[in-house]
Every structure is written in C-alpha cells, then in structure tokens.
C-alpha positions in Angstrom: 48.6 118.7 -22.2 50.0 115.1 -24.1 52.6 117.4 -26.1 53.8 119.0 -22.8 55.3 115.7 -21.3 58.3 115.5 -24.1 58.9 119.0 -23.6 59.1 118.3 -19.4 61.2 115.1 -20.0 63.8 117.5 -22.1 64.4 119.6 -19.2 64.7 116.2 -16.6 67.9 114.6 -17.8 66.5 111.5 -16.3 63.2 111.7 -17.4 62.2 112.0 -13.5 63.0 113.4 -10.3 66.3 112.3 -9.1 64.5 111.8 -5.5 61.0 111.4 -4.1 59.6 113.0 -0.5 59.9 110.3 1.8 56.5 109.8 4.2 56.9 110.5 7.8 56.1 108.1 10.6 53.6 109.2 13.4 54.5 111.7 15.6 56.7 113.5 13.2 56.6 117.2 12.9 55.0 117.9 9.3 54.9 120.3 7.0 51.9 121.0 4.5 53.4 119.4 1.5 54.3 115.8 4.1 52.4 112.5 3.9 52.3 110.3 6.6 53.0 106.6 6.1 50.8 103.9 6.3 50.2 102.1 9.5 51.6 98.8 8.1 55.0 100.5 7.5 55.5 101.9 10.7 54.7 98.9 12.8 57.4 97.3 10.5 59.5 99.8 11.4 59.1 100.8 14.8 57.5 97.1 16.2 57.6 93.7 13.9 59.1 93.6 10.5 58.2 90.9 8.3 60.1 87.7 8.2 64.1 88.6 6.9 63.3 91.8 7.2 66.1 94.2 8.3 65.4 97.8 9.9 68.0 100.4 9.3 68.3 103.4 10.9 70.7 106.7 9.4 70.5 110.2 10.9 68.4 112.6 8.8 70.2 115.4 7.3 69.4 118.9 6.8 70.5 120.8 3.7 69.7 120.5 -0.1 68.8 116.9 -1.6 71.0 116.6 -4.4 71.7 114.0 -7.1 74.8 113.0 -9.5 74.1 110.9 -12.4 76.0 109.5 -15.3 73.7 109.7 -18.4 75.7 108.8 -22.0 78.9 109.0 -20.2 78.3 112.5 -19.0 78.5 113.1 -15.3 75.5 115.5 -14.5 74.8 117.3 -11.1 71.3 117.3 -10.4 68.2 118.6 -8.2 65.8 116.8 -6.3 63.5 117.6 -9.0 66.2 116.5 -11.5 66.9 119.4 -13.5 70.5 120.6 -14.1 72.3 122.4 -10.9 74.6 124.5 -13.4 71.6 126.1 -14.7 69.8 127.2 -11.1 69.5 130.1 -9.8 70.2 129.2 -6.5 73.9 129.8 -5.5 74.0 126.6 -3.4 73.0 124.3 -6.0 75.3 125.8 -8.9 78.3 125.6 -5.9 76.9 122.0 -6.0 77.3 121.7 -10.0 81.3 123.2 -9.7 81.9 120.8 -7.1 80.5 117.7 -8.8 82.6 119.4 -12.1 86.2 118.9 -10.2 85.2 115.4 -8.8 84.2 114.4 -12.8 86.4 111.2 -12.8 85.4 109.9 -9.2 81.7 110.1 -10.1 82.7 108.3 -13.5 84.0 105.8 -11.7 81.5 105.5 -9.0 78.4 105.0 -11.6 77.8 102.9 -14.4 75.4 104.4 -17.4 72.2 105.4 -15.9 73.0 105.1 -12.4 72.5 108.1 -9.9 73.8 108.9 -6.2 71.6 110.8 -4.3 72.7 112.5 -1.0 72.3 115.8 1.2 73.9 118.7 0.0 75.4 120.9 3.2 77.5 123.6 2.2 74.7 126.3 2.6 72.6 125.9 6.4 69.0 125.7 5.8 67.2 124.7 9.0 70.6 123.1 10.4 74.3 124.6 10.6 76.8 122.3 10.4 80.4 122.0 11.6 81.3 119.8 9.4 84.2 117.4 9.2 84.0 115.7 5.9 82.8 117.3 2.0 79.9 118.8 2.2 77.9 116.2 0.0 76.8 113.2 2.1 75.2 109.8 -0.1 72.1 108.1 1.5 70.9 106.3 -2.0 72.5 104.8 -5.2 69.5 104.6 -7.7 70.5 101.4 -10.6 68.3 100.9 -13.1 66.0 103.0 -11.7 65.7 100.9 -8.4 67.1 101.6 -5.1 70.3 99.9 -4.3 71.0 98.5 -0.7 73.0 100.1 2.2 75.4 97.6 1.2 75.8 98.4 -2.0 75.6 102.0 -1.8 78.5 101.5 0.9 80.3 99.4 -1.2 80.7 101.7 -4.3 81.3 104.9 -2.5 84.7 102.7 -1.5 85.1 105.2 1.2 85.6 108.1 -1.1 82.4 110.3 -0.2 80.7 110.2 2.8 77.2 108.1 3.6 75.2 108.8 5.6 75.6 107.7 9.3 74.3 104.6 10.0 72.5 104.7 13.8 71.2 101.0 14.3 71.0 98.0 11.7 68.9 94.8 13.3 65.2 94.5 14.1 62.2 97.2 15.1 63.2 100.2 16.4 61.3 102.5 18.6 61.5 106.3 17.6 63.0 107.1 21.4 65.6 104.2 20.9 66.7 106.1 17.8 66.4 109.0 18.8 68.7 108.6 22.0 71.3 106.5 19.3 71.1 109.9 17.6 72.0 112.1 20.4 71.4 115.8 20.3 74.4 116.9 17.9 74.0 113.6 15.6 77.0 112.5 13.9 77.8 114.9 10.8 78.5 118.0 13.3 75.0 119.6 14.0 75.3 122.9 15.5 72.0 123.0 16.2 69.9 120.0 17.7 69.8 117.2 14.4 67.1 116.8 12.5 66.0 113.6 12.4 66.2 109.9 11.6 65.4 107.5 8.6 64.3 104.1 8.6 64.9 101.6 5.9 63.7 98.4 5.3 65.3 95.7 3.3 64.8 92.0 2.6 66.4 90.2 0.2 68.7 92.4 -1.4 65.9 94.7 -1.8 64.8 98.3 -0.4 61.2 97.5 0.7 60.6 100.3 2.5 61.3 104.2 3.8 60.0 106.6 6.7 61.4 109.3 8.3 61.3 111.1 11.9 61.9 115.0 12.1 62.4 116.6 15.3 59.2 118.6 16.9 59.6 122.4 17.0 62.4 121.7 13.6 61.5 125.2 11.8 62.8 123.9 7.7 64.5 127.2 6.2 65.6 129.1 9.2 68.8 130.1 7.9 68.0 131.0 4.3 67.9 134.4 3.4 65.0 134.4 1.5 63.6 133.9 4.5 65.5 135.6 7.0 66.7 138.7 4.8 69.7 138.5 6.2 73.0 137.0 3.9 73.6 133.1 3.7 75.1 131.1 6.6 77.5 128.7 5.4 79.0 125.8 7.0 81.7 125.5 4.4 83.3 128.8 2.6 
C-alpha cells in the first residue's frame, strides 16, 4: 500500500484533488456520496456569524467542476480529482483541456507557480441546461499555496477576463428562503431549467473560514447525460 501513494501522486499533477465536495446545509436535497455540515456552520451561516465574520452567498452551478493550474510554468487543465482533462475519456472534459490550450497565455498570466482556478465547467448539460451568455467556464475559487483565496482576490485576478461566479448577497446571516428568492428561479448564468442551488461562504480576516451549500429539492444530478439517458449529449454551447 506505502509504494502505491508515489505512484497516485504521479498521476495527480498537484499531488491532490484540485477540489473537495463541499457539505450541504440542512434541508438540502442529498445524494449518497453528501455530508451534511455541522450545526455550528450553519447557524454561522444561516443565523449569527462570529464576530467580523462575513457571509457570502453565489448561485450554485451545475455542470463539471474543473480546475486550471500552473505547475513549472506549464498551464494544465484539470479534474475535480485532479488528473489531466487531455487524457479523459469523457468528451466534455477533453473540450475542457482544448479550451484551456487556446487561452494558455491568459491562464499564465492569471496564476503564479502553483496556483489553481477552480470553477464550473458548462458546455455539456448535466442536471441543468444552460443558455448561456458568457464562456462556458465559470471561477468560484483561486487555490494559492494551497489555501483558498478570498472572493476579493479571486475577483481581483480574473480582472474581468473569465467569468465568477454570481455573487447573490455579501453581509451578515442569511436564511436559505432569503437566498433562495435573491436567486430567483432562472439564477443568473441562464438556467433553462429551475437553478441549482446556492453556496455560502464565510470569511474573516482575509481568510475563507468556511463553505456549505443548498441544492434545490426534487434536483435529479445527471439528467441530461447520455450515459444516463441513452440518448446523445445536450449541449449548451456547440
């Protein structure tokens, strides 16, 4: 077992996953593989923060969660489990890896050495179709020496190049029903079908201190794919 983790690290460019499942808060729909969060960070959250705390609220997006990173000066598209997208099998995630490839010098320029984005990958509908009006990579996480950045600095080096995520309330607690209405029915990135969900973030400090999520009840994940529809792909950009 001890010789297999070198062996695992060679195929993980960054040694990890480029991005961890986030918990859900109460009430969210679940799937068999979710955690729920801890009581403490949903009262945070949804009731009291802790002093200088600062909720944040994004709309949930519903595609493939993706990653770019710069590692020795090469620009690498990755998985959420970090391994390469050129070398997937799945057709999304290797259109993924060619569009990363023509966008080399922006991501070059947008991350220092050992740095990653991580975003939402759209071009291919999974549980969501999207009409969307803006690339079909959206950024909800600059990762810098391995920590999370802030909103602010996430914001701050996409310099309005790539799209973030959108940004539904920033200020104290938020009930889910409060973010959910900010959200609307369609969200913000051109849901098709009713949007997924939200996600809460928690900063202090010029620090991420927390994440949680909230998916819609009745959301089915995969709807659209064909592996599980056996019909072709839907895409929301051709």
């Amino acid at each position: 077992m001890t010789g297999s983790i070198p062996a695992e690290r060679a195929r993980l460019p960054l040694g990890r996953k480029a991005y961890s499942r986030i918990a859900h808060l109460p009430g969210s729909r679940t799937g068999p593989a979710d955690r729920t969060c801890t009581p403490e960070l949903a009262r945070w959250c949804l009731e009291n923060p802790r002093k200088n705390e600062t909720v944040l609220v994004h709309e949930k997006l519903d595609g493939s969660c993706v990653a770019v990173a710069r590692i020795g000066g090469e620009v690498v598209a990755l998985g959420r489990e970090g391994r390469r997208a050129d070398a997937s099998p799945n057709e999304g995630r290797q259109r993924f890896g060619r569009w990363v490839s023509q966008r080399e010098a922006l991501f070059a320029q947008l991350l220092r050495d050992g740095e990653w984005v991580a975003g939402e990958w759209l071009a291919l509908a999974h549980g969501t179709r999207y009409a969307l009006a803006h690339e079909p990579f959206v950024a909800f996480d600059l990762f810098t020496a391995g920590e999370r950045a802030t909103h602010d600095v996430l914001l701050e080096r996409l310099g309005g190049e790539l799209q973030p995520a959108a940004l539904l309330h920033r200020g104290g607690a938020l009930p889910v029903a409060a973010a959910l209405e900010l959200l609307g029915e369609r969200g913000r990135h051109g849901a098709i079908d009713p949007a997924e969900g939200v996600v809460y973030r928690l900063e202090r400090e010029g620090r991420v201190t927390g994440l949680a999520k909230y998916v819609r009840p009745g959301k089915v994940d995969g709807s659209y794919l064909p592996e599980n529809t056996g019909r072709p792909p839907v895409w929301n950009v051709r």
